[in-house]
TIFI-644729 format. One line per field, with one value per residue (C-alpha): x, y, z. Coordinates in steps of 0.05 Angstrom, whole numbers, plus 5000, padded with zeros to 4 digits. Example, Ala and Ser with C-alpha at 12.3 -4.5 7.8 and 13.67 -1.06 7.14 Angstrom:
<nodes>
c1 [5246,5273]
c2 [4910,4979]
c3 [5156,5143]
</nodes>
This chain:
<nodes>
c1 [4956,5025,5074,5103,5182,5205,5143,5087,5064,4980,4951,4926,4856,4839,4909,4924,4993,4972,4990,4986,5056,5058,5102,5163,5178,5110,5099,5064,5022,4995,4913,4886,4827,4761,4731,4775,4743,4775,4853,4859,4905,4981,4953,4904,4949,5016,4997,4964,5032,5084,5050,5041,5118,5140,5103,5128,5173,5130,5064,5051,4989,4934,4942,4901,4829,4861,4853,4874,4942,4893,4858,4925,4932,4904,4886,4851,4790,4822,4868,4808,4770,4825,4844,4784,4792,4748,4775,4783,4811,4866,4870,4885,4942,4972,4979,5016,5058,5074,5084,5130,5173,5165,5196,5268,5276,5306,5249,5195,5235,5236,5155,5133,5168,5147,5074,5052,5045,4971,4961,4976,4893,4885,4866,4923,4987,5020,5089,5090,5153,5108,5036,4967,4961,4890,4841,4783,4809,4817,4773,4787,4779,4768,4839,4814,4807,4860,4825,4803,4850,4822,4757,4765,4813,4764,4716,4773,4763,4695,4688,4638,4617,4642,4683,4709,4756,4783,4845,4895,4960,5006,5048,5124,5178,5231,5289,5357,5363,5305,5242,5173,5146,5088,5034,5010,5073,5081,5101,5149,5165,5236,5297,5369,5402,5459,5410,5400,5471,5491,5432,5452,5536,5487,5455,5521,5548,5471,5482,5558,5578,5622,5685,5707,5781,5773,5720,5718,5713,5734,5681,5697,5708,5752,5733,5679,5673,5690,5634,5618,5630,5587,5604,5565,5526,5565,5634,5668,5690,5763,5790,5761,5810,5779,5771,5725,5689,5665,5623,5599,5527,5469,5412,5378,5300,5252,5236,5310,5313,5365,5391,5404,5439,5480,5511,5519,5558,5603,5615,5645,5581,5558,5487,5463,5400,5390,5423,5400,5471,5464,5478,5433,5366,5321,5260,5186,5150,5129,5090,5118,5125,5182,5218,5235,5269,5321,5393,5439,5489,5432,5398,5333,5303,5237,5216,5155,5091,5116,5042,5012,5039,5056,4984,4925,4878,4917,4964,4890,4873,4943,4955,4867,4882,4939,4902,4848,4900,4937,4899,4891,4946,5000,4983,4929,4971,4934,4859,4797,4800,4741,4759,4697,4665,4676,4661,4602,4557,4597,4611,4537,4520,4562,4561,4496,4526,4589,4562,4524,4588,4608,4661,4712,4729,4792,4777,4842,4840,4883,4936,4958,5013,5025,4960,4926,4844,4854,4789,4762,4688,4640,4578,4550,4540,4613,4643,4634,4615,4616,4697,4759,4775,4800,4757,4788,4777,4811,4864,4830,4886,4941,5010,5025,5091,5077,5001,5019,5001,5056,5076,5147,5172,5214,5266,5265,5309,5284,5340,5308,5237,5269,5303,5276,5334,5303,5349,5325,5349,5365,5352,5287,5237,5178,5135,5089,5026,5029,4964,4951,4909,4833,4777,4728,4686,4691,4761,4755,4767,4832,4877,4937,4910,4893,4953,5029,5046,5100,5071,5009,5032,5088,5037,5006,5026,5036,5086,5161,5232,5274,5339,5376,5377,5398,5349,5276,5247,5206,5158,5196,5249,5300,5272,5344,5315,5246,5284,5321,5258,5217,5276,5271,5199,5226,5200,5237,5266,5303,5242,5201,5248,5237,5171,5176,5232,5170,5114,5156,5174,5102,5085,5137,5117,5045,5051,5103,5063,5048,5108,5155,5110,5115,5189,5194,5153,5191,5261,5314,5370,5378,5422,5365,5323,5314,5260,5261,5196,5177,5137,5093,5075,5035,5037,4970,4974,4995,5054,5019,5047,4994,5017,4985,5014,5081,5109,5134,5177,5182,5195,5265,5276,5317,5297,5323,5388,5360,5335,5400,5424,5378,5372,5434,5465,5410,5422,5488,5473,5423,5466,5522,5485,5449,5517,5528,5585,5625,5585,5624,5632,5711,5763,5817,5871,5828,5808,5882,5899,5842,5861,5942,5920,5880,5919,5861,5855,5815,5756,5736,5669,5601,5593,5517,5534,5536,5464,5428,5359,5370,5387,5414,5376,5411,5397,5322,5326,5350,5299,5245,5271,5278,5212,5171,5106,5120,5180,5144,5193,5252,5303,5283,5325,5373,5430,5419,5414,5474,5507,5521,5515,5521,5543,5470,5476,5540,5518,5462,5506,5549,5508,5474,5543,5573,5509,5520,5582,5568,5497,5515,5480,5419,5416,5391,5321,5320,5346,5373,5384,5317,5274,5252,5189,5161,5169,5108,5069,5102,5045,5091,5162,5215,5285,5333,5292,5311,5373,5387,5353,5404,5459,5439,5431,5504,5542,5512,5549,5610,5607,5682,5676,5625,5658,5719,5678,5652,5720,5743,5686,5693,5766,5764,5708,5662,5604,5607,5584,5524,5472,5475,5407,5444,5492,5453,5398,5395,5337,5331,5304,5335,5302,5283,5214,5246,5277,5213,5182,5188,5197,5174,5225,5234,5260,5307,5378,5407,5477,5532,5588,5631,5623,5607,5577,5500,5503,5479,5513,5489,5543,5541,5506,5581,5624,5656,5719,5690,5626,5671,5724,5665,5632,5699,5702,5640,5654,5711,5672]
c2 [2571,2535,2528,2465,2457,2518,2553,2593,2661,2664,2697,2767,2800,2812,2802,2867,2860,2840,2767,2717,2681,2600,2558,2547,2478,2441,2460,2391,2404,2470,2474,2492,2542,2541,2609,2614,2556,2490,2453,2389,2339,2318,2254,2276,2338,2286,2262,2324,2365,2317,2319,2385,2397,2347,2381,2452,2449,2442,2465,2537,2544,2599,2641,2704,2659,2612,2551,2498,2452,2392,2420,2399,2331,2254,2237,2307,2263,2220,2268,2307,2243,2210,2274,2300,2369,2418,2449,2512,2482,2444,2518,2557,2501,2501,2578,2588,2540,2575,2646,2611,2586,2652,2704,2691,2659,2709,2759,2704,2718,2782,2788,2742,2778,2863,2860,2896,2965,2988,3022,2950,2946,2990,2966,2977,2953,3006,3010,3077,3084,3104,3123,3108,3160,3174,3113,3141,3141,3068,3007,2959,2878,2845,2827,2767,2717,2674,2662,2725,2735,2678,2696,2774,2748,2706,2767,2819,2808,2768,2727,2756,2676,2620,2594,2662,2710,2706,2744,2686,2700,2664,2605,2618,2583,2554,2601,2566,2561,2605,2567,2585,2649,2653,2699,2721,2770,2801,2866,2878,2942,2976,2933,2954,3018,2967,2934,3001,3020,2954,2957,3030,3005,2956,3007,3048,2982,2974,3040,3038,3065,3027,3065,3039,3048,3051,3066,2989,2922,2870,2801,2750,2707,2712,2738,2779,2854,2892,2929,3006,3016,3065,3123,3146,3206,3248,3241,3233,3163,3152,3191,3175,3174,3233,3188,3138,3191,3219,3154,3150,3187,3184,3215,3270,3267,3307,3249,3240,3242,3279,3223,3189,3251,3255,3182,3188,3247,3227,3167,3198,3197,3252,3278,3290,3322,3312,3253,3195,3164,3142,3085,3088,3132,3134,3155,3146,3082,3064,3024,2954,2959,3013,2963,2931,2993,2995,2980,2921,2971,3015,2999,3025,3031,2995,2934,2916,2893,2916,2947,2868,2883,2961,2978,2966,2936,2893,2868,2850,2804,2766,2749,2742,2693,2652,2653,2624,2564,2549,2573,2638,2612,2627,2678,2714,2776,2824,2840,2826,2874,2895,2933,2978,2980,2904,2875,2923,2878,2841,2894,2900,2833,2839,2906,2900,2844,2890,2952,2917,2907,2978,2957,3005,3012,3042,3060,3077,3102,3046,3076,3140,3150,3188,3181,3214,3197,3158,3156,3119,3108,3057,3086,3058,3131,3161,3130,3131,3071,3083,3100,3067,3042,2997,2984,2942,2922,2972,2940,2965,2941,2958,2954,3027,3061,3118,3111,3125,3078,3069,3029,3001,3020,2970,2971,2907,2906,2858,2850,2789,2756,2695,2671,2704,2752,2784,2825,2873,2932,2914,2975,3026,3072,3065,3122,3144,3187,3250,3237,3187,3125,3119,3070,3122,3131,3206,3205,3178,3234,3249,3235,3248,3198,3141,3147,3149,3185,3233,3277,3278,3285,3333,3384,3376,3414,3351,3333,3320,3308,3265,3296,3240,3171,3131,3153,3127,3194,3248,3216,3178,3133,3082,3006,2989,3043,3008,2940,2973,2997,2923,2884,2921,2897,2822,2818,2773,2822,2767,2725,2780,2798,2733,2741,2799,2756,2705,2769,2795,2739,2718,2777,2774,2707,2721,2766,2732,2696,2773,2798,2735,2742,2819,2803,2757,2792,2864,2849,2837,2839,2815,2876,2926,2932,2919,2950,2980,2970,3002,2961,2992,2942,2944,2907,2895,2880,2808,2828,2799,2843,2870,2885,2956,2972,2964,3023,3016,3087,3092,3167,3182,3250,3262,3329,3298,3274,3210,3205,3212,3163,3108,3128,3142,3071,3045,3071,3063,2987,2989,3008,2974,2903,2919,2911,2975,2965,3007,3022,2990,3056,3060,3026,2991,3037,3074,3010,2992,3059,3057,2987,2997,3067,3026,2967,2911,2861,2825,2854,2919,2943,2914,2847,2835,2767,2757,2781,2754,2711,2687,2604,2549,2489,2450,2497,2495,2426,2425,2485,2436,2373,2403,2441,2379,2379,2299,2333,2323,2322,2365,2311,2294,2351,2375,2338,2324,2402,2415,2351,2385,2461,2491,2570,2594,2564,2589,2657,2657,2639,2679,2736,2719,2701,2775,2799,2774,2785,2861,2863,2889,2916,2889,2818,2768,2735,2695,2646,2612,2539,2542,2581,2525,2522,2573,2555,2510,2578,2595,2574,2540,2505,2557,2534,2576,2579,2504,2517,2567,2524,2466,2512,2538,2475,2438,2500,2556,2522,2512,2575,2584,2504,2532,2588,2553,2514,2574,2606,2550,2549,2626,2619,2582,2625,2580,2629,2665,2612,2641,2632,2675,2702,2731,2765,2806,2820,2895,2938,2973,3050,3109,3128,3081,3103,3131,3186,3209,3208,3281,3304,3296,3270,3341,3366,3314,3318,3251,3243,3195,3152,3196,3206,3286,3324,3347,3329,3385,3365,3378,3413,3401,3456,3449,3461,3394,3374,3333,3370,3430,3394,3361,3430,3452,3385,3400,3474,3458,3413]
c3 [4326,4328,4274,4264,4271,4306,4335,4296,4292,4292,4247,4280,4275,4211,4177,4201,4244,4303,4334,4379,4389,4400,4441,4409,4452,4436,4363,4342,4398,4380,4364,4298,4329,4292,4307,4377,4409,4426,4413,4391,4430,4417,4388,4334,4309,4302,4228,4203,4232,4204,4130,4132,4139,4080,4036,4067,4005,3950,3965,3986,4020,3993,4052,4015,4022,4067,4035,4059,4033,4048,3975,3938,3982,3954,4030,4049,4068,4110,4138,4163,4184,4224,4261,4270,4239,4193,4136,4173,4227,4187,4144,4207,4231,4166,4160,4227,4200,4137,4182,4221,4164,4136,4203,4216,4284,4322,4303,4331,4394,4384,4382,4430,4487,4448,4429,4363,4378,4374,4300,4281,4274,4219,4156,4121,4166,4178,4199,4235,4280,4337,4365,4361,4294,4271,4291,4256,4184,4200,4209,4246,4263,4327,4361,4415,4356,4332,4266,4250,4199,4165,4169,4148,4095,4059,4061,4036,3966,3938,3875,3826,3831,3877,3815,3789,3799,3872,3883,3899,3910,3863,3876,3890,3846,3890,3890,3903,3975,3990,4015,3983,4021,4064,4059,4132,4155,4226,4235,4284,4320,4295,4319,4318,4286,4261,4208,4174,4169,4141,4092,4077,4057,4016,3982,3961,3932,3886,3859,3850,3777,3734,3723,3647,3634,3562,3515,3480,3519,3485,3479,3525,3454,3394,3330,3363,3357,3423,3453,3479,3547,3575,3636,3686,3693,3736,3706,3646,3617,3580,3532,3452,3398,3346,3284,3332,3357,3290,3277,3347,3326,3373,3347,3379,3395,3433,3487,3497,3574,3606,3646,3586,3542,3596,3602,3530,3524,3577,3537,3473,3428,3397,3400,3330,3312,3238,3211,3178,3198,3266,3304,3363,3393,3449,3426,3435,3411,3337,3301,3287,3215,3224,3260,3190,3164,3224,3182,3219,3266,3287,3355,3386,3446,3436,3424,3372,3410,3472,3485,3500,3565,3563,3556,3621,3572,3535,3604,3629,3579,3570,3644,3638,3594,3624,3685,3651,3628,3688,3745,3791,3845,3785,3756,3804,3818,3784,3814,3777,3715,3665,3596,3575,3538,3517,3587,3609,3609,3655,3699,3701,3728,3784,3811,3847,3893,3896,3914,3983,4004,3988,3945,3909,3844,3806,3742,3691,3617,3584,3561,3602,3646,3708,3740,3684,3681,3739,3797,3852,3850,3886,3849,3770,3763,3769,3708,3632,3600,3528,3524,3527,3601,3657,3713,3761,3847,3885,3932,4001,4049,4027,4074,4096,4120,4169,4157,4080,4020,3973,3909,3884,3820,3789,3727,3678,3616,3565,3515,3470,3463,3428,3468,3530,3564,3618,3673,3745,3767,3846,3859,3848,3878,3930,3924,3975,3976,4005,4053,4103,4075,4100,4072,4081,4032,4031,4014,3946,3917,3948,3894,3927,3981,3942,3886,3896,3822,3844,3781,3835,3889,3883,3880,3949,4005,4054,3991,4033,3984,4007,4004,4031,3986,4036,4089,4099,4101,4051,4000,3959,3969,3948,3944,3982,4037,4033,4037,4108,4136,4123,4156,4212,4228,4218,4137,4104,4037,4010,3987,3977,3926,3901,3894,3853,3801,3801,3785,3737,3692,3686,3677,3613,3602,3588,3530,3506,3449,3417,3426,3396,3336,3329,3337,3286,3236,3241,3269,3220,3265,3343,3345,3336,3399,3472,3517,3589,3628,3699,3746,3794,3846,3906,3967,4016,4088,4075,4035,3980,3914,3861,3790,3781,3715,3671,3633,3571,3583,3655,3671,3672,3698,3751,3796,3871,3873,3904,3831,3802,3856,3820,3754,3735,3745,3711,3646,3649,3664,3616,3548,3569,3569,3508,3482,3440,3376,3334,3271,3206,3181,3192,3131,3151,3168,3215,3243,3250,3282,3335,3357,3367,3402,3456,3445,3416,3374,3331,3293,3312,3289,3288,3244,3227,3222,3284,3302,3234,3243,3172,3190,3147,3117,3174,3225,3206,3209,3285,3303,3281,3310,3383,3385,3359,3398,3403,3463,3522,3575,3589,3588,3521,3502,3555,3534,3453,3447,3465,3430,3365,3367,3305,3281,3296,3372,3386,3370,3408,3466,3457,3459,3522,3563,3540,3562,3630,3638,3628,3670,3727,3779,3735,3761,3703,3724,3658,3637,3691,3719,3758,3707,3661,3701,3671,3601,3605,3610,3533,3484,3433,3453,3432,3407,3439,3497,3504,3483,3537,3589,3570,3568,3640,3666,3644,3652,3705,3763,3705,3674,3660,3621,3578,3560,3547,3494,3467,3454,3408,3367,3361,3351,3291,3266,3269,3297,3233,3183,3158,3106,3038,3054,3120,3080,3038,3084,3092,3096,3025,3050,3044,3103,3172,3206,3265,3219,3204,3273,3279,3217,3148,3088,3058,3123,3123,3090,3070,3100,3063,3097,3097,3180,3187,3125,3142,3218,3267,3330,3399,3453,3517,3566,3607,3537,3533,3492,3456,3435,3418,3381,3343,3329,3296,3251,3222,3208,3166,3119]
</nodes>
């Protein structure tokens, strides 16, 4: 088949790598081929081939079942009619347009002059550097037929009914300058050496640390507290004056990761392991209540309701449901999932049809991590059905590297629910099993076949490190190395990445409803929380990505250097745009003295005023103008928003722009001037979700106007106009629920404000200054 504008790539037997090229000097006269038989003349593919390409830009066609664009055009009967083409004629035309689009056109060259090399008919693509490998662990699909792919493609995954469940891909959000992405990707055999050293320079500059030269930065705007800037890892930052380091008190838990004790202790905090004075802690998740008892300056690690997506269960049921809203082709990335034991019956009506086809099953316990209680089955028989769990269709082609399966773990930071902050780590992990993929049935059982968990895998003896982060080598790499090895074949990385922004947003998006209203019933402060999540995502032979899971505590630890390598800038990134401030426990000559030794101005420790959800009777008033249900288009509110902003909106902007000004290498996915399509997936119109979106929109190409704006507001102090309620809003416990995680209230010894009485700090395994100075303090008092 031939793509329109440029020449297509054909879609290969079974959408399994292999190709057929087109000629690139007579696309509008290339045949739409209905089971490899006949091509239509120049004359009845003109008017088919010229509306397929003006709506190249909007419509993306449903390349995972192949249906056809003609299902989202007014004229598809005529269309057909006029021309003389069958759906599947007019679906296999349309999709080697799409390919083309998709495969840069030097790479088209490329593969119509090299042929796919032969393990390109395995099930899985694999994208082996070289030979055949082992053909028997592999089905495979006839290669003569140009619509093959189609065909096996609409078999690949069934629909418990013709109007369920059918495993379509998403639809794409237009990304800037990138064009929507097509589904049907060639493989092409390994180009130049020079793309993988560039990529690797690109790698180095992902994972580059920020090198602070002081311990404060101040706020891009007046009359705002300066914030903590954190070091990496594997040095230490700039020097702390001694009076700012006494009231710099991280408390010490048992789930603390190393990574992360690290950072801080190269920072200037001090690791504390009974206090009830701290200022910040990474600890394990609680229940949402506890949330209330966090005081103004203290910040946690978790976010309330963060399980409505963090747990397989309930992740199911709030993309179930949106799907259910707005349609499989936006939010069909996850496969066909049934929660036991409340959809058994379910389960039960469908299997029979299932298990002719000798389907396969994954079944998952709903809230474990690290492959824990995770099988493969294809039998009733081989699962429990009376406790807790996830049964869902097991991807069956999935794209393989070297004849391996492997997943992508990916690093979001959610820093706010209302309004929605949402940031990616550009860089991450692909992790690969440790044995070579087969769809036999025998191999079910092969755990370290059929799951990438490096806690699985590192125990098998095929298990390979990769000591080398910027090579494409061992069993678990960088997702910049994965990104080398992909362009190399001719894959597109750039809008696969944006594929993944689009994935991970809705994900977001979809249990956003539980989590604003967790938020909003337990969070006193926006100061108090932010969450980071881990993505595993897994891509099938169409580059098609899966959501497989999302990790509330994605597993830090850091054995490889290579782990180190990704890890450590991430939680670097990571606490310095959650925007960390000195705690208000210092009076005002210390204040004084700490801002002439590093020469700052302006307020110097954390003002809760500045992070209150307590709003004025006028601010109430605009919150309920601007998210009146009577709104219903976007322009309705664009520019009035922004007309008057009062002391709650300039906070809220303010917050985000210091944010962003501090994110990187985490690249903010949301808000931005593009993302307001997805707030029609929010159940109920948020305020400073407009708000933002406004913002965005006047100022994300004028960023330096806005902040201009911003900084005369602040200047006159207008930001910290707040009501009385704001003021006294403080949580009345002696004790918050995190300081009782571990240990029960006699064990604990109530500390006053007077910065080191009762605190047990933790030194440093290397003996730092700091940690020994500190130890000294305390011994004195």
């Amino acid at each position: 088949s031939g793509g329109g504008g440029g020449g297509g790539v054909a879609s290969g037997g079974g959408g399994n790598g292999s190709s057929l090229s087109a000629n690139t000097s007579n696309a509008t006269n290339a045949a739409a081929i209905n089971g490899g038989a006949a091509a239509q003349s120049t004359a009845d593919k003109s008017y088919i081939g010229t509306t397929t390409q003006k709506a190249l830009n909007k419509i993306i066609v449903n390349q995972f079942h192949a249906s056809s664009l003609l299902n989202h055009n007014d004229k598809k009967s005529e269309l057909l009619t006029q021309n003389g083409l069958n759906k599947t004629a007019a679906t296999a035309y349309e999709t080697s347009v799409y390919a083309s689009q998709y495969m840069p056109h030097d790479n088209r060259t490329y593969h119509n002059r090299h042929p796919i090399a032969d393990n390109s008919s395995y099930v899985g693509v694999s994208l082996a550097k070289g030979g055949d490998g082992d053909r028997s662990k592999h089905s495979t699909t006839p290669e003569d037929d140009p619509c093959a792919a189609i065909d096996d493609v609409n078999d690949y995954t069934d629909s418990d009914s013709d109007e369920d469940y059918t495993g379509h891909p998403f639809y794409l959000i237009s990304d800037l300058n990138e064009v929507h992405q097509s589904r049907n990707i060639r493989y092409l055999p390994e180009q130049t050496s020079n793309d993988v050293t560039e990529d690797s320079e690109a790698d180095t500059e992902v994972s580059e640390y920020f090198k602070p030269e002081c311990i404060l930065s101040p706020s891009i705007f007046p009359n705002v507290p300066p914030y903590l800037n954190f070091s990496s890892h594997a040095e230490k930052g700039p020097a702390v004056p001694p009076t700012l380091h006494r009231v710099l008190k991280w408390k010490l838990s048992p789930v603390m990761p190393k990574i992360v004790k690290r950072v801080v202790l190269n920072s200037g905090f001090r690791i504390i392991k009974n206090t009830t004075d701290w200022m910040a802690v990474w600890e394990k998740h609680m229940k949402s209540p506890g949330f209330r008892t966090i005081r103004s300056h203290q910040k946690y690690n978790h976010m309330p309701g963060s399980f409505r997506i963090g747990r397989k269960d309930s992740m199911w049921r709030s993309i179930h449901n949106n799907m259910k809203k707005f349609g499989k082709k936006e939010f069909g990335f996850m496969q066909k999932s049934y929660v036991m034991p409340d959809d058994l019956e379910n389960l039960r009506q469908v299997w029979p049809k299932n298990a002719s086809r000798l389907t396969k099953w994954i079944v998952k316990p709903p809230a474990s991590a690290r492959g824990t209680g995770i099988r493969i089955v294809n039998k009733w028989s081989q699962f429990p059905k009376d406790r807790p769990l996830v049964v869902q269709k097991y991807i069956e082609r999935p794209l393989l590297i070297n004849d391996s399966k492997f997943d992508m773990r990916i690093y979001v930071v959610l820093t706010s629910i209302n309004p929605l902050r949402i940031y990616m780590y550009k860089d991450g992990l692909a992790r690969f099993a440790s044995v070579k993929y087969s769809s036999e049935l025998t191999s079910l059982d092969d755990r370290c076949m059929h799951l990438t968990n490096y806690s699985i895998n590192k125990f098998s003896q095929n298990y390979s490190k990769n000591e080398d982060f910027n090579a494409c080598q061992g069993h678990k790499w960088t997702l910049q190395s994965l990104w080398s090895c992909l362009e190399t074949r001719g894959v597109n990385t750039k809008r696969l990445w944006a594929t993944l922004r689009n994935l991970v947003i809705k994900a977001i998006v979809s249990g956003e409803s539980g989590l604003n209203r967790m938020y909003r019933q337990n969070v006193n402060f926006r100061y108090n929380c932010f969450e980071l999540f881990g993505f595993d995502v897994l891509l099938d032979e169409n580059l098609v990505p899966w959501l497989l899971e999302i990790n509330i505590s994605p597993s830090l630890h850091s054995e490889l250097p290579l782990d180190l390598h990704v890890k450590g800038p991430l939680i670097q990134a990571v606490l310095n745009t959650a925007l960390y401030q000195v705690p208000p426990k210092l009076n005002e000559k210390q204040q004084k003295d700490i801002q002439q030794e590093l020469n700052l101005t302006g307020p110097l420790c954390h003002d809760k005023r500045i992070f209150t959800t307590c709003l004025t009777a006028e601010e109430v008033r605009k919150h309920n103008q601007f998210t009146n249900r009577s709104i219903e288009f976007r322009e309705e509110y664009l520019e009035p928003i922004l007309a008057n902003l009062l002391p709650d909106d300039v906070r809220c902007l303010i917050i985000s722009e210091d944010e962003l000004a501090r994110c990187a290498p985490l690249e903010r996915i949301f808000p931005t001037a593009d993302t307001h399509t997805y707030l029609k997936f929010v159940d109920n119109p948020r305020y400073y979700n407009r708000l933002l979106d406004a913002w965005e929109t006047r100022y994300g190409d004028f960023r330096s106007q806005g902040i201009d704006l911003l900084k005369r507001y602040c200047a006159e102090g207008y930001h910290l106009n707040v009501s009385d309620a704001a003021l006294e809003k403080e949580p009345d416990v002696a004790l918050t629920e995190i300081d009782m995680l571990h240990q029960k209230k006699s064990e604990i010894t109530l500390v006053p404000d007077n910065n080191t009485t009762g605190d047990s700090a933790l030194a440093s395994k290397a003996g730092s200054p700091e940690s020994t100075a500190d130890t000294s303090v305390r011994s004195q008092h």
